[in-house]
C-alpha positions as MATLAB code, in Angstrom:
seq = 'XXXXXXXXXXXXXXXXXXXXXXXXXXXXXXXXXXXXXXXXXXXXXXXXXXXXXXXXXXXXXXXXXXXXXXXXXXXXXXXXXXXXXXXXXXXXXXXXXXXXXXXXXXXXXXXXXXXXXXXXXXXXXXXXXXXXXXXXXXXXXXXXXXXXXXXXXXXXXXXXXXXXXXXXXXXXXXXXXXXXXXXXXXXXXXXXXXXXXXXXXXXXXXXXXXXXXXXXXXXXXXX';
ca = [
     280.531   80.015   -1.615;
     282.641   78.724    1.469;
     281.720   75.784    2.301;
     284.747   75.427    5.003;
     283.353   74.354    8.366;
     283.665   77.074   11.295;
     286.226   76.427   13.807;
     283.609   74.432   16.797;
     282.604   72.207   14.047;
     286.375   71.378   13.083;
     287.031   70.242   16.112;
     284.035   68.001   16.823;
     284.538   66.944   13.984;
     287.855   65.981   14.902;
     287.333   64.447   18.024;
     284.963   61.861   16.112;
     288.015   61.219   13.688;
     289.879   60.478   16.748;
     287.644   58.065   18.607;
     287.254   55.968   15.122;
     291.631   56.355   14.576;
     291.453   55.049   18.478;
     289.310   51.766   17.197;
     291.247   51.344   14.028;
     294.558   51.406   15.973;
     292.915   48.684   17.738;
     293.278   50.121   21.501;
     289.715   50.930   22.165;
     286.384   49.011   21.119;
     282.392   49.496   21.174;
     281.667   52.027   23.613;
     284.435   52.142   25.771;
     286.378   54.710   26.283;
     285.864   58.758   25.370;
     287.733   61.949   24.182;
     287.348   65.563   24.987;
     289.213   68.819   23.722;
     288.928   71.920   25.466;
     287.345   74.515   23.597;
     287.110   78.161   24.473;
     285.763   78.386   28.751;
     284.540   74.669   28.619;
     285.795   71.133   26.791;
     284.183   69.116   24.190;
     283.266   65.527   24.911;
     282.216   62.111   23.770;
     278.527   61.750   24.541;
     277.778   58.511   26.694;
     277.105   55.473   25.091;
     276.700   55.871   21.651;
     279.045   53.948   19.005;
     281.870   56.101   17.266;
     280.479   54.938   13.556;
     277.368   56.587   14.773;
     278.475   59.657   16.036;
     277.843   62.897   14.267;
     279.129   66.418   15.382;
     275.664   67.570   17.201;
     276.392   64.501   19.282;
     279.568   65.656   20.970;
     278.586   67.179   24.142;
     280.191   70.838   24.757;
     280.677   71.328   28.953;
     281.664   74.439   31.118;
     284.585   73.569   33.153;
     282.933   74.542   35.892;
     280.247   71.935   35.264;
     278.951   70.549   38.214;
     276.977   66.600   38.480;
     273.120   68.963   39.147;
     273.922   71.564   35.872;
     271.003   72.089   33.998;
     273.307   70.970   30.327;
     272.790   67.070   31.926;
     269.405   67.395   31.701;
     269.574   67.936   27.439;
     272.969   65.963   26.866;
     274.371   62.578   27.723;
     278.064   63.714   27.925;
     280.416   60.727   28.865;
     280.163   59.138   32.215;
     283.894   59.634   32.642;
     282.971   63.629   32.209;
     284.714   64.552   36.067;
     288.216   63.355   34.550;
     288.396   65.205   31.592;
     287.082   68.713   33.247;
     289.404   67.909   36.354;
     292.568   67.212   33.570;
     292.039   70.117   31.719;
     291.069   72.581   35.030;
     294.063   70.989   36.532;
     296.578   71.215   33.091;
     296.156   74.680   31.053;
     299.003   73.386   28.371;
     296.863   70.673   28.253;
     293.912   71.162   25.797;
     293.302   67.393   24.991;
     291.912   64.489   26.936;
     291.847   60.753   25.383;
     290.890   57.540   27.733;
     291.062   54.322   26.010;
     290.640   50.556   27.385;
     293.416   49.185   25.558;
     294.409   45.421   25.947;
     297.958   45.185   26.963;
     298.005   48.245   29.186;
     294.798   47.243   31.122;
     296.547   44.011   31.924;
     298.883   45.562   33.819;
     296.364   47.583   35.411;
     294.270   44.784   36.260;
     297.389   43.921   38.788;
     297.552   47.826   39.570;
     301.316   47.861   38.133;
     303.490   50.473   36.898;
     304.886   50.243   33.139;
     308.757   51.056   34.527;
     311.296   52.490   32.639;
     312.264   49.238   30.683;
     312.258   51.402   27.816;
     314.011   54.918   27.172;
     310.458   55.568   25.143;
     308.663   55.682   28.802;
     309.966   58.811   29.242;
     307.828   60.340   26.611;
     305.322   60.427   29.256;
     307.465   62.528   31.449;
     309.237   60.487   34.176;
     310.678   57.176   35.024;
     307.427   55.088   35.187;
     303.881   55.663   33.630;
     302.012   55.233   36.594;
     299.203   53.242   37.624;
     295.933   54.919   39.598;
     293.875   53.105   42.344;
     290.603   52.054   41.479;
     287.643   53.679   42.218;
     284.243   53.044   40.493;
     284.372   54.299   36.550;
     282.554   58.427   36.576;
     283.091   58.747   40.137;
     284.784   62.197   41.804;
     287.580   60.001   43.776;
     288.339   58.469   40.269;
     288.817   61.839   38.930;
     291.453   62.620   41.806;
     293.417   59.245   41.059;
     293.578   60.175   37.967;
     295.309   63.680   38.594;
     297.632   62.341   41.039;
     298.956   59.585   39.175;
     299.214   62.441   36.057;
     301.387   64.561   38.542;
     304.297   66.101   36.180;
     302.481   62.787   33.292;
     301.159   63.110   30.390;
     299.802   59.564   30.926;
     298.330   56.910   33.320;
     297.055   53.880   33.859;
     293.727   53.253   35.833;
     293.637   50.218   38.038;
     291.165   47.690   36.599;
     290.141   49.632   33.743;
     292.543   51.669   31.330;
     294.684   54.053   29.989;
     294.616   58.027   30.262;
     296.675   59.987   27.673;
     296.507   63.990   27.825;
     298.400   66.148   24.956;
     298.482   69.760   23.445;
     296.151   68.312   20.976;
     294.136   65.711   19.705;
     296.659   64.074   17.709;
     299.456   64.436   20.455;
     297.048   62.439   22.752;
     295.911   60.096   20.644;
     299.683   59.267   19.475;
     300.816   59.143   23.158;
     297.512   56.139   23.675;
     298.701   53.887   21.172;
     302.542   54.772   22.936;
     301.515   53.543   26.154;
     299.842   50.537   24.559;
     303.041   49.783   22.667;
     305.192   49.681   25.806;
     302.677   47.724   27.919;
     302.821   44.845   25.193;
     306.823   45.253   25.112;
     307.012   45.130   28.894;
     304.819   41.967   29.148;
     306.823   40.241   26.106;
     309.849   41.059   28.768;
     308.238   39.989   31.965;
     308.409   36.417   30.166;
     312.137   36.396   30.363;
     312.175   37.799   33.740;
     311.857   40.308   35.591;
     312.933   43.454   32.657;
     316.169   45.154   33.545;
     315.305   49.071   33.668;
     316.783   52.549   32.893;
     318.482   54.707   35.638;
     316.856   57.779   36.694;
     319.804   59.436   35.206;
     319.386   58.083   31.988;
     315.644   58.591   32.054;
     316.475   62.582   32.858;
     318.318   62.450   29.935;
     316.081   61.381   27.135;
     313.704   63.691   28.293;
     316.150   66.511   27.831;
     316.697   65.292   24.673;
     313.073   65.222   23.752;
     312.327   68.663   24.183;
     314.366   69.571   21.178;
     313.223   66.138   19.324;
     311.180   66.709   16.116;
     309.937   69.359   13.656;
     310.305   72.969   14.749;
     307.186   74.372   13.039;
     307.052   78.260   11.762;
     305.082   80.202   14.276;
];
């Protein structure tokens, strides 16, 4: 008998071992923060208040993209407040087919003062430019959030939101998830800096050029 699970179930299966990697890496905590993947014509999501430990795959929420605040799946699921993001990222993003928003502790600080993390590290570039950018606020589940949120991932793979967190999109669940605990990592490197004054950063010219160099970095799987 095959007991293997069927491909949906993989992957919420999946995004629950994310959201419990994302607490043991120590850059999210209780309820906060949520991850979606797409998944066929919609994306599935973190439900809305309930703690990863707890979570089982029935309780990730599955979502048309074209979900809308008055569709009738709201009135059987709890999907994640922060639902308008993810559908907007991955409407918005087709090579993008995961979603993961964390409130990590060094990062947030800088977005409590609505700063950029610059380029004081060639590793910024990862994201995909010379800064990883920080959003406006707007109130946490709310549309104008959502468009933040895209702007600030304009040619990004990763944001900060002002007074709340971090945003990290990827080809997959692991991509995304590696890309959270990046951001976090350079956020705690550029505040250890800030304390010897103001960091010295990379040119634009040498920012272009890790970049180029990190789209032939790593394994080169079989198709």
């Amino acid at each position: 008998m095959n007991s293997k699970p069927d491909a949906e179930t993989a992957l919420r299966q999946e995004v629950i071992e994310t959201a419990l990697e994302m607490e043991r890496l120590g850059i999210n905590q209780g309820t906060s923060g949520n991850i979606s993947a797409r998944w066929r014509d919609g994306l599935l999501i973190t439900p809305s208040g309930v703690p990863y430990a707890e979570l089982n795959t029935q309780d990730i929420v599955w979502l048309p993209l074209d979900v809308s605040e008055d569709a009738a799946v709201f009135e059987q699921s709890r999907p994640s407040t922060e639902w308008r993001f993810h559908r907007d990222i991955l409407c918005s993003r087709p090579e993008i087919n995961a979603v993961v928003h964390t409130h990590s502790n060094a990062a947030t600080a800088l977005a409590i003062h609505g700063r950029d993390i610059p380029a004081h590290h060639y590793m910024v570039a990862v994201a995909g430019g010379n800064s990883i950018r920080c959003a406006p606020y707007a109130t946490f589940g709310s549309q104008t959030l959502s468009v933040h949120a895209i702007n600030a991932l304009k040619d990004r793979t990763a944001c900060l939101l002002a007074h709340h967190g971090v945003i990290a999109i990827g080809h997959d669940l692991a991509r995304a998830l590696w890309l959270a605990n990046e951001v976090e990592v350079l956020a705690q490197q550029y505040l250890l800096a800030c304390q010897l004054g103001t960091p010295p950063v990379l040119s634009d010219a040498a920012i272009n050029e890790v970049i180029e160099k990190f789209k032939g970095y790593g394994l080169r799987r079989k198709a």
